[in-house]
MINU-758787 format. One record per residue (C-alpha): residue number from 1; residue in three letters; x, y, z. Coordinates in Angstrom, 2 decimals, padded with zeros to 5 digits. Layout:
MINU-758787
i | aa | east | north | up
NUM | ALA | X | Y | Z
...
This chain:
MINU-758787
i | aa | east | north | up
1 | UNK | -009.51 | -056.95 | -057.68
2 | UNK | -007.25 | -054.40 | -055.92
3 | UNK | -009.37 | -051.66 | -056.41
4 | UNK | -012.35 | -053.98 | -054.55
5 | UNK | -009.99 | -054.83 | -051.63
6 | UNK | -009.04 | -051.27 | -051.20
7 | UNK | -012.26 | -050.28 | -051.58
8 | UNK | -012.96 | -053.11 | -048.45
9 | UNK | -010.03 | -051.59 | -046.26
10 | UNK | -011.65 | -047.97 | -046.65
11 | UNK | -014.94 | -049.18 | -045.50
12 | UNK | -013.66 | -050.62 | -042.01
13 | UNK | -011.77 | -047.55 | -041.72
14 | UNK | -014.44 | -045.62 | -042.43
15 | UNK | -016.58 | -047.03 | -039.54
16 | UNK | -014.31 | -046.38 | -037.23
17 | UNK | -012.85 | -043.56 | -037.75
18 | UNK | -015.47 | -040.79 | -036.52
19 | UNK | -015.83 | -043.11 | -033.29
20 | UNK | -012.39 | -042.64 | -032.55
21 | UNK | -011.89 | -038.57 | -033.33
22 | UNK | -015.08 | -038.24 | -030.77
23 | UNK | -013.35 | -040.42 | -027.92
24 | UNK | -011.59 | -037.58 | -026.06
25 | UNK | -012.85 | -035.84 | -022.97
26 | UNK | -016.82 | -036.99 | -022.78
27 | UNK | -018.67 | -036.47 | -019.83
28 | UNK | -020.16 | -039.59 | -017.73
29 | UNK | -024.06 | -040.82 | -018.06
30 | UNK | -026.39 | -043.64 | -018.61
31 | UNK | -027.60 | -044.92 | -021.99
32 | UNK | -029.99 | -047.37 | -022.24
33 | UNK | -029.11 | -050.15 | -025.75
34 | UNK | -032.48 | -051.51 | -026.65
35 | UNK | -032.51 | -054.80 | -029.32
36 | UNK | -028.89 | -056.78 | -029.54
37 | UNK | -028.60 | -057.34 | -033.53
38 | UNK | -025.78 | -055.62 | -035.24
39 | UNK | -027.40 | -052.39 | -034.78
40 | UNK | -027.68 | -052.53 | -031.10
41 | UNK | -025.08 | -054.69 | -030.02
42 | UNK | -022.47 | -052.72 | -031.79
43 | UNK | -024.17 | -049.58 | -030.54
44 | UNK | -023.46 | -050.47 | -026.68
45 | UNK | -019.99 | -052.03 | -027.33
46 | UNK | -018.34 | -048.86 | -028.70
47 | UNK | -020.23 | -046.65 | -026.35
48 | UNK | -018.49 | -048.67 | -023.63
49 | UNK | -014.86 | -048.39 | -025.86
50 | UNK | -015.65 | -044.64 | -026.67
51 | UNK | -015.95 | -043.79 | -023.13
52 | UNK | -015.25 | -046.20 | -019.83
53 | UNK | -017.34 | -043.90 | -017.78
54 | UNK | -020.46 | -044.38 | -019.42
55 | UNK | -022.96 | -046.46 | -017.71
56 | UNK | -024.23 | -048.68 | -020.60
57 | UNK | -027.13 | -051.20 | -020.52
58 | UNK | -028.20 | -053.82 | -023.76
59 | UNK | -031.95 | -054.61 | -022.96
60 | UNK | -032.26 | -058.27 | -024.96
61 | UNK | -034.99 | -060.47 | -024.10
62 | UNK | -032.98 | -063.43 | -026.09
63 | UNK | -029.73 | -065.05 | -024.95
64 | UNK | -028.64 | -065.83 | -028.28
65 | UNK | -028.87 | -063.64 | -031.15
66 | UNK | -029.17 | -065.85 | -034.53
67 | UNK | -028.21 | -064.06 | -037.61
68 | UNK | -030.47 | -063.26 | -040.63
69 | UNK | -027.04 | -062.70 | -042.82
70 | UNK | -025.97 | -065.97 | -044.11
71 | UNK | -029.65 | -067.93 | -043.11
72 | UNK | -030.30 | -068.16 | -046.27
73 | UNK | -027.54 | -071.08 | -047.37
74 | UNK | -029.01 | -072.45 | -044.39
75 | UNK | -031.73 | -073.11 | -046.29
76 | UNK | -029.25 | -074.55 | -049.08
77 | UNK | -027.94 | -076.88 | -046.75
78 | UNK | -024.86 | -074.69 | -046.55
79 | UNK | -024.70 | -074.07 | -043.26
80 | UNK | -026.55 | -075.37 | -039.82
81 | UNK | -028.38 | -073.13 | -037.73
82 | UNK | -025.76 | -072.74 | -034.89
83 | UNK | -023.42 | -071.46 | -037.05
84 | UNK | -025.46 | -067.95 | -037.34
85 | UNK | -026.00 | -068.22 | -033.25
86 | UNK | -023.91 | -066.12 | -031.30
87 | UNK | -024.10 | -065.48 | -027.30
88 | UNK | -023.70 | -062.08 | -025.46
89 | UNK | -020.73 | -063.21 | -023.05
90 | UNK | -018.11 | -060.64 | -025.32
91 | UNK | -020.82 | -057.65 | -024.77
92 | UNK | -020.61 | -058.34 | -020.98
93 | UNK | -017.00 | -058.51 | -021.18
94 | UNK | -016.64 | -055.25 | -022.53
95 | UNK | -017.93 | -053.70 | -019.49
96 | UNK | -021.57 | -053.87 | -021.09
97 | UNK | -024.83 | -054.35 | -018.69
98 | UNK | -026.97 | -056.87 | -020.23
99 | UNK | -030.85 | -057.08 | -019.17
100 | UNK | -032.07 | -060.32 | -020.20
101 | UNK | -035.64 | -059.31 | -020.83
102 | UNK | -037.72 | -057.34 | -022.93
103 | UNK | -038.73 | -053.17 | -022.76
104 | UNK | -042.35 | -052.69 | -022.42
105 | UNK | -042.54 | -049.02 | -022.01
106 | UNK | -040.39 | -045.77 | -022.97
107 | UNK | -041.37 | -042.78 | -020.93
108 | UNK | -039.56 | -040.07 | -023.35
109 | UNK | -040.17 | -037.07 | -020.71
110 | UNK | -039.15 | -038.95 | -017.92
111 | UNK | -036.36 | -040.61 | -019.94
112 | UNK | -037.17 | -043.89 | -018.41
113 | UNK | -037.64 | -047.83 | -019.54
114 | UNK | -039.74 | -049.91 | -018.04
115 | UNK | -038.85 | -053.38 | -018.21
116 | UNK | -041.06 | -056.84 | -018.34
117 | UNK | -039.13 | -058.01 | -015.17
118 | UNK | -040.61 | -055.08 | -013.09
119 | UNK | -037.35 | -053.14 | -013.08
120 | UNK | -037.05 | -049.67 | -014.96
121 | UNK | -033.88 | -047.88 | -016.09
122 | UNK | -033.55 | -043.92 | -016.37
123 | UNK | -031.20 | -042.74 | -019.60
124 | UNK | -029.41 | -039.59 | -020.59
125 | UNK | -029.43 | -040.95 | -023.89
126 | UNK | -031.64 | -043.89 | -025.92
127 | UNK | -030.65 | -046.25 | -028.76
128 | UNK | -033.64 | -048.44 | -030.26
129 | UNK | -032.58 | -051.27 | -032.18
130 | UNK | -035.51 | -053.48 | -032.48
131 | UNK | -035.64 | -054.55 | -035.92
132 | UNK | -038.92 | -055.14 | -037.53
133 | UNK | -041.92 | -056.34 | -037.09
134 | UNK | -044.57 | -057.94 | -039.49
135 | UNK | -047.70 | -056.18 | -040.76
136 | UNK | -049.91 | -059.26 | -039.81
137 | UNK | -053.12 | -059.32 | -042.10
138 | UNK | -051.44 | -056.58 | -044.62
139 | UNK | -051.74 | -060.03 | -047.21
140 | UNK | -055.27 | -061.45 | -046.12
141 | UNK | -054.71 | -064.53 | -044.69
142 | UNK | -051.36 | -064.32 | -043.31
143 | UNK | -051.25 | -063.95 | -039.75
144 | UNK | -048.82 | -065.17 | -036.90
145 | UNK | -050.27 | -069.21 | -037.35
146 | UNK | -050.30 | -068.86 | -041.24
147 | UNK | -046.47 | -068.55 | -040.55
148 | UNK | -046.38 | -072.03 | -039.31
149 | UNK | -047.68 | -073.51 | -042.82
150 | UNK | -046.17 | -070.71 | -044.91
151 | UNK | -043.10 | -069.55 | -043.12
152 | UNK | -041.47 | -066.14 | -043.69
153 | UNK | -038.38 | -066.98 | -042.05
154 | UNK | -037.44 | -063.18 | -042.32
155 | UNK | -036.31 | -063.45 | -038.52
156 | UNK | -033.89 | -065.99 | -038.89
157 | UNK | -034.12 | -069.03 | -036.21
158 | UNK | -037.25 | -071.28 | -036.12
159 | UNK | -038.42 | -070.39 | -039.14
160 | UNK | -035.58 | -070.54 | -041.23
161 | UNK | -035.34 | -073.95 | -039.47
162 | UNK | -038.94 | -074.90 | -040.29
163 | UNK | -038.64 | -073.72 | -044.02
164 | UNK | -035.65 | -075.85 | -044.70
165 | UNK | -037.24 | -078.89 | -043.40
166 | UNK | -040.70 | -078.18 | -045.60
167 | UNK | -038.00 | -078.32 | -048.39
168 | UNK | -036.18 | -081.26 | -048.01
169 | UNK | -039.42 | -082.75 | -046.92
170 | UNK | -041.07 | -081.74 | -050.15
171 | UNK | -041.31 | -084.26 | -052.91
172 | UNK | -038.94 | -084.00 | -056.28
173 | UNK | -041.06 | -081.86 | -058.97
174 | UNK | -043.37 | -080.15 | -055.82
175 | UNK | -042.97 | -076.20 | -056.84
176 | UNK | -041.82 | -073.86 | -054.43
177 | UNK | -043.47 | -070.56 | -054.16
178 | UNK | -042.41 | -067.25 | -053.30
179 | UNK | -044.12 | -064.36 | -052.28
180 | UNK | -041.89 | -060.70 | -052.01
181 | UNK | -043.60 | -057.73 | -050.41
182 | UNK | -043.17 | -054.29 | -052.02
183 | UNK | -040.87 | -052.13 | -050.54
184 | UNK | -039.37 | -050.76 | -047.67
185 | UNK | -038.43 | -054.37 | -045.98
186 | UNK | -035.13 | -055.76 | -044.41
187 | UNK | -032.34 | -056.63 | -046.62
188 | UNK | -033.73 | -055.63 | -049.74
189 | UNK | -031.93 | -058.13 | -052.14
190 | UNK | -032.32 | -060.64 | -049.38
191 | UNK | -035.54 | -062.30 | -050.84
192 | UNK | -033.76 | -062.69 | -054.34
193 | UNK | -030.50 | -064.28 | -052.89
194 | UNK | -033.03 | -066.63 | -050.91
195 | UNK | -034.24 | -067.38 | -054.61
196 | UNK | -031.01 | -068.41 | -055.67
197 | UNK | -030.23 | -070.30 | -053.07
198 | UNK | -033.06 | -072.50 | -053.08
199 | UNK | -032.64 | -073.22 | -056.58
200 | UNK | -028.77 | -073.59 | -055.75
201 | UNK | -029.99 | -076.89 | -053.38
202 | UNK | -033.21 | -077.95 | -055.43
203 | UNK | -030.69 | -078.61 | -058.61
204 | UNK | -028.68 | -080.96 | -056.96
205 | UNK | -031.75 | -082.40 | -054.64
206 | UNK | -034.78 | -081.95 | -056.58
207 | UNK | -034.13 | -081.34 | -059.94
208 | UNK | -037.77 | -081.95 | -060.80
209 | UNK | -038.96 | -079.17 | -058.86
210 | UNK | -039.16 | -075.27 | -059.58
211 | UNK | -039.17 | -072.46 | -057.77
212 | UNK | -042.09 | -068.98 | -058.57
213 | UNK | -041.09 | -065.95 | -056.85
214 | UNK | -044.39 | -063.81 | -057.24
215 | UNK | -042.99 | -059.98 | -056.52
216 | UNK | -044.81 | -056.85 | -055.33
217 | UNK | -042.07 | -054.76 | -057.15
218 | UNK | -041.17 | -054.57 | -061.03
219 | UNK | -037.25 | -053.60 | -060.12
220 | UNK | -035.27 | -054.96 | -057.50
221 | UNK | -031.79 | -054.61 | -055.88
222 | UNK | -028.85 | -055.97 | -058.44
223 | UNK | -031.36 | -057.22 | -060.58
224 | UNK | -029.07 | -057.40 | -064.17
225 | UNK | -026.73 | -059.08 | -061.55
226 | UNK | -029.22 | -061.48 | -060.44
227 | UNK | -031.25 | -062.82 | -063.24
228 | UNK | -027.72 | -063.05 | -065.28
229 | UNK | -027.08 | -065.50 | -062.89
230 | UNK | -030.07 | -067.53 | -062.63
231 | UNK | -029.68 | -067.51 | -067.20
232 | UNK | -026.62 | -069.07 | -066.68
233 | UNK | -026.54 | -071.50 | -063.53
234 | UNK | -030.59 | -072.10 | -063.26
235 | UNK | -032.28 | -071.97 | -066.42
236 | UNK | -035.62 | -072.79 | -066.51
237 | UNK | -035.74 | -073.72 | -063.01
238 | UNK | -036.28 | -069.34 | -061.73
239 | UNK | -039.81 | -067.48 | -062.62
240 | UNK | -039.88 | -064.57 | -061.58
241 | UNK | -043.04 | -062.11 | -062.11
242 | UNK | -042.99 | -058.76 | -061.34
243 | UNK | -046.21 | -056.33 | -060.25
244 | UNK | -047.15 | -055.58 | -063.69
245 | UNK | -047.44 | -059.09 | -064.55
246 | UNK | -049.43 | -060.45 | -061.43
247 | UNK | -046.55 | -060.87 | -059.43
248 | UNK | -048.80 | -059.13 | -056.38
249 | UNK | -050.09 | -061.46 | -053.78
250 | UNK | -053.45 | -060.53 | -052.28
251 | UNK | -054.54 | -063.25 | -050.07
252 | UNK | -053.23 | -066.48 | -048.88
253 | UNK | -054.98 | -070.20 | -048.09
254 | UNK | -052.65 | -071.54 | -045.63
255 | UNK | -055.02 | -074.76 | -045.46
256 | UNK | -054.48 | -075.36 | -049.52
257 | UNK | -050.65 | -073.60 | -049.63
258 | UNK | -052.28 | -071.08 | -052.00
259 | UNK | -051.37 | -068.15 | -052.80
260 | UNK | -053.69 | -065.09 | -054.73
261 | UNK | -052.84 | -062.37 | -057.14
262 | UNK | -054.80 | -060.57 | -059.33
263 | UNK | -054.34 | -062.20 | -062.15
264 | UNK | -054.80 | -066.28 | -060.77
265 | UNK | -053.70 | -068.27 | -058.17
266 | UNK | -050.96 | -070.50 | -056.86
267 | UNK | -050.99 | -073.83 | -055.42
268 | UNK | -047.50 | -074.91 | -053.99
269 | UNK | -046.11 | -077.47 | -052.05
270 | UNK | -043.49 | -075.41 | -050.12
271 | UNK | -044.69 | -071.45 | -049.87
272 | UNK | -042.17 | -068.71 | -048.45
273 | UNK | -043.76 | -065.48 | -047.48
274 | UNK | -042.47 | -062.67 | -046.83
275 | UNK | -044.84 | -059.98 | -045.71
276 | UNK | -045.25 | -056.56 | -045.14
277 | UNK | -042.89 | -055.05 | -042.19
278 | UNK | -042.17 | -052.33 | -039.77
279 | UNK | -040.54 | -050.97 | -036.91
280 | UNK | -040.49 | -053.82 | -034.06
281 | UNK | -043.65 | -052.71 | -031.71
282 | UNK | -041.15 | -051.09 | -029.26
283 | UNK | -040.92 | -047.71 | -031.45
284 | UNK | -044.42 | -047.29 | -032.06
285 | UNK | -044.90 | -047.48 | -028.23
286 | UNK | -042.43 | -044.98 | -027.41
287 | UNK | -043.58 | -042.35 | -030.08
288 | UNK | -040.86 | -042.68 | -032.79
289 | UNK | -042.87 | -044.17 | -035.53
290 | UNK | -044.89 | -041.64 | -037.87
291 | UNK | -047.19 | -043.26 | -039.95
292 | UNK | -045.53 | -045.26 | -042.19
293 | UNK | -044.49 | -047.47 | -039.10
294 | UNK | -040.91 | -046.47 | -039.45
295 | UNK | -038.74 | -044.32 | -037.98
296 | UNK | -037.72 | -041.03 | -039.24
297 | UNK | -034.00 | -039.85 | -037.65
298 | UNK | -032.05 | -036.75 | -038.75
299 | UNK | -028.90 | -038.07 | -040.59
300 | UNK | -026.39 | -037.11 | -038.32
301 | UNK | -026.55 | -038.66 | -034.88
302 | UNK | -029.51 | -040.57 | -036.04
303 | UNK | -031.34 | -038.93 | -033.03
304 | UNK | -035.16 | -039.47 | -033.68
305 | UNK | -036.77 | -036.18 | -035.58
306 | UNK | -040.39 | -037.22 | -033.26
307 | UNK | -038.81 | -037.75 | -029.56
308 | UNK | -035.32 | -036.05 | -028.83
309 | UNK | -032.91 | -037.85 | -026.70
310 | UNK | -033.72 | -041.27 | -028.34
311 | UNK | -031.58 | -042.44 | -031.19
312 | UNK | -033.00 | -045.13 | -033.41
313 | UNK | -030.51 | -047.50 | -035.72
314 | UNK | -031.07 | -050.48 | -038.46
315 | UNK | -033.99 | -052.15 | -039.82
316 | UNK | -036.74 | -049.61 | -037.80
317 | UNK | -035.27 | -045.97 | -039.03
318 | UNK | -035.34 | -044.57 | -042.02
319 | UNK | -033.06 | -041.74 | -043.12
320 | UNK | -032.18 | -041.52 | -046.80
321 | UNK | -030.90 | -043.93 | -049.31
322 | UNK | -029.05 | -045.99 | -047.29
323 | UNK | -030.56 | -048.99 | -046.94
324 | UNK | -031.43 | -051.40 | -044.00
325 | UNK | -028.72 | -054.13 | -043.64
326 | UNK | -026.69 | -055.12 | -041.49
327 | UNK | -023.80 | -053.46 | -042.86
328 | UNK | -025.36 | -050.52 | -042.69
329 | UNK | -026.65 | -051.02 | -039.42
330 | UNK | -022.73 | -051.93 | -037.90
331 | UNK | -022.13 | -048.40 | -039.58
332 | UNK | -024.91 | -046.47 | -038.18
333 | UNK | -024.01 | -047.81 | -034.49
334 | UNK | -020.38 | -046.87 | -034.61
335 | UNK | -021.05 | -043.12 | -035.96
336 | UNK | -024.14 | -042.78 | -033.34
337 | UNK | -021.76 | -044.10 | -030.64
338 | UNK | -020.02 | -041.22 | -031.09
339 | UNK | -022.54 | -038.81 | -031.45
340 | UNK | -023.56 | -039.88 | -028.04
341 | UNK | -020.15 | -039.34 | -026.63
342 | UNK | -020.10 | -035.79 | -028.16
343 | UNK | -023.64 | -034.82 | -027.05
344 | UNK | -023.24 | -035.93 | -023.56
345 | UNK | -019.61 | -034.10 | -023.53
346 | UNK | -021.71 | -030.59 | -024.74
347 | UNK | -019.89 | -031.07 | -028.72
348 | UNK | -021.51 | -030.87 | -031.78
349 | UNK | -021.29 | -034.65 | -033.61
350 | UNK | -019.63 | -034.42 | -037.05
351 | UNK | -020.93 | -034.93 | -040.15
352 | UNK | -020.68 | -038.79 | -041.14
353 | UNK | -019.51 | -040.67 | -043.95
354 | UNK | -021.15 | -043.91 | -043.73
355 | UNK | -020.40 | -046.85 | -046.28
356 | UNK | -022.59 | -049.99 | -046.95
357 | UNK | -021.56 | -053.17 | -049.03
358 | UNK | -024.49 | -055.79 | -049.30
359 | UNK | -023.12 | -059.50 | -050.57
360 | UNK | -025.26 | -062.02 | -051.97
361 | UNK | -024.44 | -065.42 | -052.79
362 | UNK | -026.11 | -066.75 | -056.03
363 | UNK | -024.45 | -070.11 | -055.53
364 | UNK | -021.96 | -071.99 | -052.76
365 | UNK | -019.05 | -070.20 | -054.65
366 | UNK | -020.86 | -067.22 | -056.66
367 | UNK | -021.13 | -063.73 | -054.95
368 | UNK | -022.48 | -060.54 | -055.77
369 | UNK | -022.19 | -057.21 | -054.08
370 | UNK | -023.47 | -053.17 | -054.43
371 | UNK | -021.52 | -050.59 | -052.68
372 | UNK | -022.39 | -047.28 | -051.71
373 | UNK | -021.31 | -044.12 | -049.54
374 | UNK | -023.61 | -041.83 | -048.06
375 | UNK | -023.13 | -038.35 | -046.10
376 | UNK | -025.94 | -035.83 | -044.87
377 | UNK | -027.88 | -033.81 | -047.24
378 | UNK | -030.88 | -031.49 | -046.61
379 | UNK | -031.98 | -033.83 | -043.40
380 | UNK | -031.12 | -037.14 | -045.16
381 | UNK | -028.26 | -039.58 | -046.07
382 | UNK | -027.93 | -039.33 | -049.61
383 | UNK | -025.69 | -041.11 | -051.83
384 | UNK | -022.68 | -039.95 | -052.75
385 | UNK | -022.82 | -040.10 | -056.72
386 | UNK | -020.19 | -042.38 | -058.53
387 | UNK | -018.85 | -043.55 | -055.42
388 | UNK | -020.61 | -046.79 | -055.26
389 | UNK | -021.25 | -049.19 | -057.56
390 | UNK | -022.13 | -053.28 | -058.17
391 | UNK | -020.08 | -056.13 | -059.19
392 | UNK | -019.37 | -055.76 | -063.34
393 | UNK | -021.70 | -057.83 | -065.26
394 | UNK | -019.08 | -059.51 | -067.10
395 | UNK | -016.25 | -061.14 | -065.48
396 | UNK | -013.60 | -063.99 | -066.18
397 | UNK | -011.97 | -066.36 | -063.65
398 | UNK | -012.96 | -066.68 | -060.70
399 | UNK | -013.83 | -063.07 | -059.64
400 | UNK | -017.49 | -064.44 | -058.88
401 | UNK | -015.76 | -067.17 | -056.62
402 | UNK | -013.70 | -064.17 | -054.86
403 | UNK | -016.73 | -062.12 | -054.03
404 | UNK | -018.00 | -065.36 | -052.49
405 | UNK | -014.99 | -065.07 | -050.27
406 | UNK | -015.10 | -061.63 | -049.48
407 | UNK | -018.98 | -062.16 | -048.33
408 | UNK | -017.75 | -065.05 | -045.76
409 | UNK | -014.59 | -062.55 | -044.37
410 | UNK | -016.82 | -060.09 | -043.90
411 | UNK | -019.08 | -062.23 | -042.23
412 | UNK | -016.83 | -063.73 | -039.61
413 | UNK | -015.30 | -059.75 | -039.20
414 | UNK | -018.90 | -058.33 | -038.16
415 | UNK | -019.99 | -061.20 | -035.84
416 | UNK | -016.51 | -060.82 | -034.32
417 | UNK | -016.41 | -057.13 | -034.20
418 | UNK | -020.07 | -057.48 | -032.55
419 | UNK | -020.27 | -060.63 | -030.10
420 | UNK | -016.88 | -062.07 | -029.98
């Protein structure tokens, strides 16, 4: 256990550390925040702390930001909705602009955003944050009003509201179903926590009822970790099948709540699907999405590798193993804060060290966590070998219980951090 809370000490030092080196002697200018998750948010707050002079806008069409960490024990009934809001009074306060509206254009040669409310902003620098968007018809059938039958609730809010309802609504021995898109997506052991969860509150609630997660993927993120879990506190009750067993789905019947796969169908009573995602719509318009519908960033100040002089953090880039959490995202915002500073000053950014730690809760008091460092290599983060690692398979006392507690500190540290 010591070794785990040093290990969580190093990782708040290590976030902040190359912000602070960078602070000294940077030249004035305007940069433009687009998206206010952890990502963005974080991004304009330490630009602001970095460096007093710079003239910093947040461009959020949404006056609350609600949290996708910790939505899912909404679901479980462990937590209401307002408890993942949080408002953007603490951004302002730190000397932040905030434009309440959305960006509909990105002129990259002019260096100018056009906003929805008729006004447009000129940058020295850009940093897109806009999370992701869905890949609407990428599972044929599922479209923006098959959400409202089969919600996603992969942007936490209504939909995680709507899902939880559908499942307290549902009747005792009704079978919930699943569906996991391959990968990239947001939060990548997100869907399988979600699993737990569910089966967390349908054990005490509907003990009848069982819960088919139908995957895209035949491996997934802490998956020993995982499925040890559901052995032990939900046998019976979990089914997972992976992509060489059928787990694919193909099409959906929103009117029926069926869902297809190669190998049969599925009729349930309460259907979660996640879909296919990509860079929110912003980055495609402004030219840093390639083809995948990401976007690719050199590792470094995460400065876009398709448009220079926009930066692009979270969910919508993709630079190496690291992968897209909000953890990671809180780290990427503090190193490109100072990257900014340097580059408008005339330095050279360092070389990062960035560190992610992705918890999961399996149950109310059962967490599970991976851990990994990352530093440029040939154009990419790559992992820093044997400096990461999961939570040990077998444990005794209440370690589980701890990690539980370590996932709500670090919870109430980040929103903090970011909106308080």
């Amino acid at each position: 256990m010591s070794t785990r809370r040093t290990f969580l000490k190093l990782t708040a030092a290590a976030g902040l550390a190359p912000a602070v080196a960078s602070a000294q002697g940077a030249a004035a200018g305007k940069v433009v925040v687009i998206g206010g998750g952890y990502g963005g948010a974080m991004a304009a707050r330490m630009l602001k702390a970095l460096e007093a002079k710079l003239d910093v806008t947040l461009v959020e069409p949404n006056p609350v930001y609600t949290s996708c960490p910790f939505s899912n024990s909404v679901l479980a009934n462990l937590r209401e909705i307002g408890q993942q809001e949080f408002r953007y009074d603490g951004i302002r306060r730190a000397g932040v602009s905030v434009a309440q509206t959305s960006a509909t254009a990105i002129d990259a040669t002019a260096r100018t955003v056009t906003l929805a409310d008729g006004n447009r902003l000129s940058y020295d620098r850009l940093v897109l944050s806009p999370g992701i968007d869905f890949n609407w018809g990428a599972v044929q059938g599922y479209d923006e009003a098959a959400a409202q039958k089969m919600p996603h609730a992969w942007k936490a809010g209504a939909q995680t509201v709507l899902l939880r309802q559908q499942l307290q609504a549902m009747a005792d021995g009704g079978l919930v179903v699943m569906s996991v898109s391959a990968n990239p997506y947001r939060c990548p052991p997100g869907p399988y926590e979600r699993a737990s969860l569910i089966a967390y509150w349908l054990k005490i609630w509907k003990p009848k009822s069982k819960l088919l997660l139908l995957d895209a993927k035949d491996a997934f993120s802490k998956q020993r970790l995982f499925q040890n879990a559901w052995a032990q506190l939900y046998p019976g009750l979990i089914e997972w099948v992976p992509l060489s067993k059928g787990g694919k789905v193909t099409s959906v019947d929103p009117a029926t709540l069926t869902l297809v796969t190669e190998f049969g169908s599925h009729k349930a009573a309460v259907a979660n699907v996640i879909p296919p995602q990509r860079a929110g719509a912003i980055a495609a318009q402004a030219g840093v999405a390639d083809r995948t519908g990401w976007c690719p960033v050199e590792p470094v100040a995460f400065e876009s590798t398709l448009r220079p002089g926009i930066h692009v953090l979270g969910d919508a880039a993709i630079m190496g193993a690291i992968p897209k959490s909000a953890f990671a995202a809180n780290a990427q915002a503090k190193v490109c804060a100072a990257a900014i500073v340097d580059l408008l000053a005339g330095r050279k950014p360092q070389d990062p060290i960035l560190i992610n730690t992705c918890y999961s809760l399996v149950a109310a008091d059962y967490g599970i966590s991976v851990a990994g460092v990352y530093r440029p290599d040939k154009g990419q983060l790559a992992e820093v070998p044997g400096a990461g690692g999961t939570s040990p398979l077998d444990v005794v006392g209440g370690f589980r219980g701890q990690e539980a507690v370590y996932a709500e500190s670090w919870f109430r540290t980040v929103t903090a951090e970011t909106f308080g």
